[in-house]
C-alpha positions as a Markdown table, in Angstrom:
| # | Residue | x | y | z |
|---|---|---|---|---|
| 1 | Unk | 0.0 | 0.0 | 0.0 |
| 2 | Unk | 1.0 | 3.6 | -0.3 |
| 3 | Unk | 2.0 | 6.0 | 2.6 |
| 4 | Unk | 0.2 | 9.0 | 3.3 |
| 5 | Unk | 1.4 | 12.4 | 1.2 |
| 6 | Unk | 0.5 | 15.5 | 2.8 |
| 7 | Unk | -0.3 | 17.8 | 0.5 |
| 8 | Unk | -1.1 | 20.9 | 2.8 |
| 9 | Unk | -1.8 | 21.9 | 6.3 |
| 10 | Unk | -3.8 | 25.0 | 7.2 |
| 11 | Unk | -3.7 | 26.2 | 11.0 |
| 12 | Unk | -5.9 | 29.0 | 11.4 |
| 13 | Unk | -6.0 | 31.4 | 8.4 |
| 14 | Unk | -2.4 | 30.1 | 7.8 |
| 15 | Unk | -1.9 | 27.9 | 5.0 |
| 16 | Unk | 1.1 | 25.7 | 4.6 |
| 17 | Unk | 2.6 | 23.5 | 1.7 |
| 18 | Unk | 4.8 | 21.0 | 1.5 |
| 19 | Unk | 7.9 | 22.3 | -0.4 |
| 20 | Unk | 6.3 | 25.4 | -1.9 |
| 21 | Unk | 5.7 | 27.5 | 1.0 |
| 22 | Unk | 8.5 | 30.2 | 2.0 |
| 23 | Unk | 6.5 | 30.0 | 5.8 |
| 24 | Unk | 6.1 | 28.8 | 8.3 |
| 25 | Unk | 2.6 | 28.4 | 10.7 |
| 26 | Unk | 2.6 | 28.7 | 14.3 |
| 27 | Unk | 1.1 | 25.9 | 16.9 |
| 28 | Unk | 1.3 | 25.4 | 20.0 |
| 29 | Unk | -0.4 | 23.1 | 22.4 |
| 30 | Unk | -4.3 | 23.7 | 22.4 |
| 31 | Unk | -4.0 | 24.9 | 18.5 |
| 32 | Unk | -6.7 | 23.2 | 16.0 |
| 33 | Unk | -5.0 | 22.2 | 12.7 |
| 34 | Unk | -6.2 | 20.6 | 9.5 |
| 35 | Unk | -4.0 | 18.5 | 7.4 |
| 36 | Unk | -5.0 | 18.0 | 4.0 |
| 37 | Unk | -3.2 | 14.9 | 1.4 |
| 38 | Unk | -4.0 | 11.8 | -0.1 |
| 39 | Unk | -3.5 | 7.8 | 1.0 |
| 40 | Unk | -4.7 | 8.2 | 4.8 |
| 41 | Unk | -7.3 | 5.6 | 4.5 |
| 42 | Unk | -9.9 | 5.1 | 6.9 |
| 43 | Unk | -7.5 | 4.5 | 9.7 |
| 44 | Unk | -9.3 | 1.5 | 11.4 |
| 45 | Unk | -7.6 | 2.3 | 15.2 |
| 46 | Unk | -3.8 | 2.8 | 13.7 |
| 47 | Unk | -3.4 | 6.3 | 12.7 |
| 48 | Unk | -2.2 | 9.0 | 14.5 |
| 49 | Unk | -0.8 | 12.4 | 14.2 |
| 50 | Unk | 2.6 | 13.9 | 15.8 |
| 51 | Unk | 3.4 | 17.2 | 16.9 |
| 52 | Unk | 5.9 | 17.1 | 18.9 |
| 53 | Unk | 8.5 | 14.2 | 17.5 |
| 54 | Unk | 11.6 | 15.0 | 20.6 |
| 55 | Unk | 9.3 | 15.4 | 24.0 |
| 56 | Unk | 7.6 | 11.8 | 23.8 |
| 57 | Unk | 4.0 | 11.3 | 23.8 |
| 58 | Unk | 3.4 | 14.2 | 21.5 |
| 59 | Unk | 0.3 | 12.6 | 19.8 |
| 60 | Unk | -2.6 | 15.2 | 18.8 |
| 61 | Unk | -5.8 | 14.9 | 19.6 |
| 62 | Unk | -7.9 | 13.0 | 16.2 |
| 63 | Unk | -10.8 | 15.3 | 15.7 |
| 64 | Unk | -11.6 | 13.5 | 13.1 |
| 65 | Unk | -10.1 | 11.5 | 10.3 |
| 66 | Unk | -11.5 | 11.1 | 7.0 |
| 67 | Unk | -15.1 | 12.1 | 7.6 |
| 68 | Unk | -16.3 | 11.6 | 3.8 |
| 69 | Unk | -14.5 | 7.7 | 4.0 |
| 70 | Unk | -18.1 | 5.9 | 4.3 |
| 71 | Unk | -19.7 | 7.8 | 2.0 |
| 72 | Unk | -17.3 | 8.4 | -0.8 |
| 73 | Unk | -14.1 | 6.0 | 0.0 |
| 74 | Unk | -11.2 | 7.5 | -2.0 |
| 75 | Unk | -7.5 | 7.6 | -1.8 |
| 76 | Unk | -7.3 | 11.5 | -2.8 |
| 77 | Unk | -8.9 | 14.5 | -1.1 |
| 78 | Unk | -7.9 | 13.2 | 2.3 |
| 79 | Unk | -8.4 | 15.3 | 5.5 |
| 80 | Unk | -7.5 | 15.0 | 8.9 |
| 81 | Unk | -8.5 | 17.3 | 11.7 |
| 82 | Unk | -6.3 | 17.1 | 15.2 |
| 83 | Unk | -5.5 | 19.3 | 17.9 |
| 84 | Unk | -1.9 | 19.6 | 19.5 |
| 85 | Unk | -1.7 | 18.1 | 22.7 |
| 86 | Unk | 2.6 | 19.3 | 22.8 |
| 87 | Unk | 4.6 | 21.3 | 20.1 |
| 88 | Unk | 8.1 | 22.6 | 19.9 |
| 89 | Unk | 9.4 | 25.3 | 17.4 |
| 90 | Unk | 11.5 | 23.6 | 14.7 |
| 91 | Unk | 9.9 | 19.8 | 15.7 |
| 92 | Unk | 7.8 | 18.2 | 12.6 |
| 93 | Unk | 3.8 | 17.3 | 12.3 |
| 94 | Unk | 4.1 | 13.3 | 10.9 |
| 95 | Unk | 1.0 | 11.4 | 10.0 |
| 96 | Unk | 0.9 | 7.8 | 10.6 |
| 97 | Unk | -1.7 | 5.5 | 9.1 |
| 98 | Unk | -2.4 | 2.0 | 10.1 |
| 99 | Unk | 0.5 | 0.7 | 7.9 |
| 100 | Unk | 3.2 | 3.5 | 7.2 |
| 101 | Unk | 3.7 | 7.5 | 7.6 |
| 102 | Unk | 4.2 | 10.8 | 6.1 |
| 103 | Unk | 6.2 | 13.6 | 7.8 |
| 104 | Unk | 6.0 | 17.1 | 6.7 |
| 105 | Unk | 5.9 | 20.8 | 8.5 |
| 106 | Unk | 8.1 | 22.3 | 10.6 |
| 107 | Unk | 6.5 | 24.0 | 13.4 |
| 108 | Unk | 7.2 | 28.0 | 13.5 |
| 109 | Unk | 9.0 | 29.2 | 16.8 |
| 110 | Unk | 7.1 | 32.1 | 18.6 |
| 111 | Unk | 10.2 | 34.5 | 16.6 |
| 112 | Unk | 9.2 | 33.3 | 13.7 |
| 113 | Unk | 12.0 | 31.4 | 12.7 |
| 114 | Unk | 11.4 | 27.8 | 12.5 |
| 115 | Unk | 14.0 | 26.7 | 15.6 |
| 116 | Unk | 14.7 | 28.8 | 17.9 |
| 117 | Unk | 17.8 | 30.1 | 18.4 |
């Protein structure tokens, strides 16, 4: 099977993608975030989404994962809605899926830069 490609995340009225975008978005623990891509599947008990890859036990919160899968099953158009439960500038969002994973984002430090120096 394929891994999970995330093709954008938005975090507020901040819009993030994947090797195009020149910015970062800011979250921090508490933040609502959509991520957006293709392949996540209907994630029968498996998936789950990191924010915070370094601090351990940095799972988000699943709002919801692939709302539309019962009524129109399809491997493109994917969306995932989670809420940070821990997040450190310069530390990456990763999708994981049942069966594999996708990691993508670098989360913006309150500066702006993406680590903080």
């Amino acid at each position: 099977p394929l891994g999970p490609v995330i093709t954008s995340i938005v975090v507020g009225d901040c819009t993030y993608f994947p090797d195009q975008s020149p910015n970062l978005c800011k979250i921090a623990p508490g933040t609502q975030f959509t991520i957006n891509g293709s392949y996540f599947g209907p994630s029968t008990g498996g998936g789950i989404v990191i924010t915070c890859t370094s601090c351990g036990g940095g799972n988000a919160t699943i709002d919801s994962w692939n709302p539309n899968w019962l009524t129109n099953p399809s491997p493109y158009n994917n969306q995932i809605v989670a809420t940070a439960s821990q997040a450190i500038c310069g530390s990456t969002i990763a999708v994981w899926t049942d069966t594999s994973g996708a990691t993508t984002f670098l989360i913006r430090c309150a500066d702006g830069s993406p680590t903080s120096t």
